[in-house]
C-alpha positions, 0 to 999 in steps of 0.5 A: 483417265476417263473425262467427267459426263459433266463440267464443273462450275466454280463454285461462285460462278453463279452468285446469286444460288452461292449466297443461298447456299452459304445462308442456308450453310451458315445459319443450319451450322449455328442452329445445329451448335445451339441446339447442341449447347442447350441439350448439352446444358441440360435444357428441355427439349421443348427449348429446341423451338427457340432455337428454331426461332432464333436462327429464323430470326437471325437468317431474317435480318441478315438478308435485311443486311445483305440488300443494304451492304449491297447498295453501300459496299461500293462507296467511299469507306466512311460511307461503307464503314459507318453505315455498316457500323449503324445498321449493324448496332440496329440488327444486334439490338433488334435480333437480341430484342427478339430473342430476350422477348420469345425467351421470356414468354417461354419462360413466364414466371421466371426469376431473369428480368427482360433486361437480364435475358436481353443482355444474356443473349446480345454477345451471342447474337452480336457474335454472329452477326458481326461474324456474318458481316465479315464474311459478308464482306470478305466474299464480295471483296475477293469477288470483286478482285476476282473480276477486276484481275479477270477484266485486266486478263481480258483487256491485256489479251485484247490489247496483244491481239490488237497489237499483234494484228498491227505488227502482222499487218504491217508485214504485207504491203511492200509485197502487195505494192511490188506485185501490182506494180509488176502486174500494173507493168505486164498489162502496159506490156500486154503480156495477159496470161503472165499478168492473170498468173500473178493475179490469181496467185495474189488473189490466194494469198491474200484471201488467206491472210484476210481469212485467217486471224492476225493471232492465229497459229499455223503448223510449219507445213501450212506456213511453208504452203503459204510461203511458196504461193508467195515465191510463185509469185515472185518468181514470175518476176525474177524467173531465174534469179530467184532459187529457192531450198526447202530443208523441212524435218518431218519432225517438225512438219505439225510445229506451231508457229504464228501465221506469215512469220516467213513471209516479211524474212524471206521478202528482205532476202529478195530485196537484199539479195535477189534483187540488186545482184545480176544472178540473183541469189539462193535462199535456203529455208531450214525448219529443226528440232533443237532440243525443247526449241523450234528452230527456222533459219532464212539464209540467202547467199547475198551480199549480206550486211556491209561490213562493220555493220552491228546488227543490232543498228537493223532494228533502229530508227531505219525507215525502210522495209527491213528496218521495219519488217524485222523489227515486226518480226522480233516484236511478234515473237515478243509478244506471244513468247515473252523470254523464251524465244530467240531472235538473231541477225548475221552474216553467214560465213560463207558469205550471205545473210541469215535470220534464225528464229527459235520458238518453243516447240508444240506439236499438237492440231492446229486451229482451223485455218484457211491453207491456200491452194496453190496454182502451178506454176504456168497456169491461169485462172 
């Protein structure tokens, strides 16, 4: 379908030329229908001038009405309401004044008293202006739930990004701790060229964390680049300990998934599996379609979780890094997935530990971000 040449604005995005066109609207349509009543009444033609007049009148005073709605509509309600209720009774008494004055000069000689016309034609003039208040009212009430349910929008997403760049911050230090403690020991060791290696390789990884929102999302393959400028660099410190797999599907290569989600998953499976065992141990990284789902699965082949252990007991009070960082984990996919996301800890059969995370699945161009360049392994800066 061909896109509009031009963007549609709300009709009230603009109030100011809304209130224009609704008096213009409004006023022409109660023009119109009494001037059709008078022909239908069989009135002169020549009567057609105090319809104009009327409906100049009534146009008039409503401004006069909207300037003093306006400064009292965000009172108290006995304030609103009983000043509305007094201007009100004056503009109907005015605007019927007006027309029983116009209607008797017209009609010089005629058998109706001023009284007669006055009262002739106050339920009509009070009909439209009562009429006009309640919309009056009607309108600026929506307006200004409107812009309270939009403020509220705008806040609760504030206070999720705000959130989520929280739980994504709190993800990196452990990592940045261990490597400049590394580095720290490479130069005590004089060991310069390991040492500028796993600077440079710091150096880029933190420049994209810092260059990329908290909030943002990446495709699976950006996040999988990330996440091996991160194994570079561990392993320069675990060397032949730490062995990794890649099972990416091309299916799922443009996915999107919040930025750095691997990274804290696959930092426990070092300190958990790689770090304590003599041989190290091999972590798997698994990224498939199941059905409308996202699937990534981090499995080491570690002791895993001891035996008896609920894994529900990860995500408690525990105060170290994986207490921590899978419970960031969780919460972030709460955050920007609500219900429709899957979360889920175990020991694998074959022995080892796994994490599984299902997202929905979302193929489509991802925002601009920054994709790290990765240094090859051996090289310098």
């Amino acid at each position: 379908m061909a896109a509009l040449p031009f963007r549609p604005t709300p009709f009230f995005g603009n109030k100011n030329r809304a209130f224009w066109r609704l008096q213009f609207l409004g006023w022409g349509g109660a023009m119109l229908l009494r001037a059709m009543s008078s022909i239908a009444n069989a009135q002169p033609w020549s009567f057609l001038v105090i319809v104009v007049i009327a409906t100049i009148t009534g146009f008039s005073i409503s401004l006069l009405l909207s300037v003093i709605y306006r400064a009292v509509i965000n009172r108290r309600p006995i304030v609103t309401w009983g000043v509305t209720a007094l201007v009100l009774s004056a503009a109907v008494g005015l605007y019927a004044f007006i027309d029983s004055w116009v209607i008797s000069l017209y009609r010089q000689g005629g058998d109706a008293s001023f009284a007669q016309l006055f009262l002739g034609v106050f339920y009509l003039d009070l009909t439209l202006l009562i009429s006009w208040t309640g919309l009056y009212y009607a309108i600026n009430f929506f307006l200004q739930v409107e812009e309270q349910n939009d403020q509220l929008m705008r806040l609760e997403a504030q206070a999720t990004s705000a959130q989520l760049a929280m739980l994504r911050y709190q993800l990196n230090p452990h990592f940045l701790f261990n490597t400049l403690n590394s580095i720290s020991t490479l130069v005590l060791l004089k060991q310069t060229e390991p040492a500028n290696a796993m600077l440079s390789r710091l150096s880029s990884f933190l420049r994209y964390t810092l260059v990329n929102e908290p909030t943002a999302r990446v495709t699976v393959a950006q996040e999988i680049e990330t996440l091996k400028l991160y194994l570079d660099i561990e392993l320069m410190r675990f060397e032949e300990r730490l062995r990794t797999e890649f099972r990416i599907d091309d299916a799922v290569r443009n996915a999107l998934m919040p930025s750095l989600l691997l990274q804290p998953l696959v930092e426990n499976a070092i300190k958990y599996a790689v770090s304590p065992m003599e041989y190290g141990a091999e972590i798997t990284i698994e990224a498939q379609l199941v059905g409308p789902m996202l699937r990534v699965t981090v499995s080491d082949t570690g002791p895993g979780l001891p035996p008896g252990t609920d894994p529900s007991t990860v995500f408690g009070v525990s105060t170290d890094s994986t207490g921590i960082g899978l419970a960031n984990i969780r919460d972030r996919l709460a955050q920007a997935y609500g219900e429709n996301q899957r979360f889920d800890i175990s020991n694998r059969p074959e022995g080892g530990f796994q994490v599984v995370l299902e997202l929905p699945f979302e193929a489509r161009p991802a925002p601009p971000v920054a994709t790290p360049a990765r240094i090859p392994a051996g090289a310098t800066a």
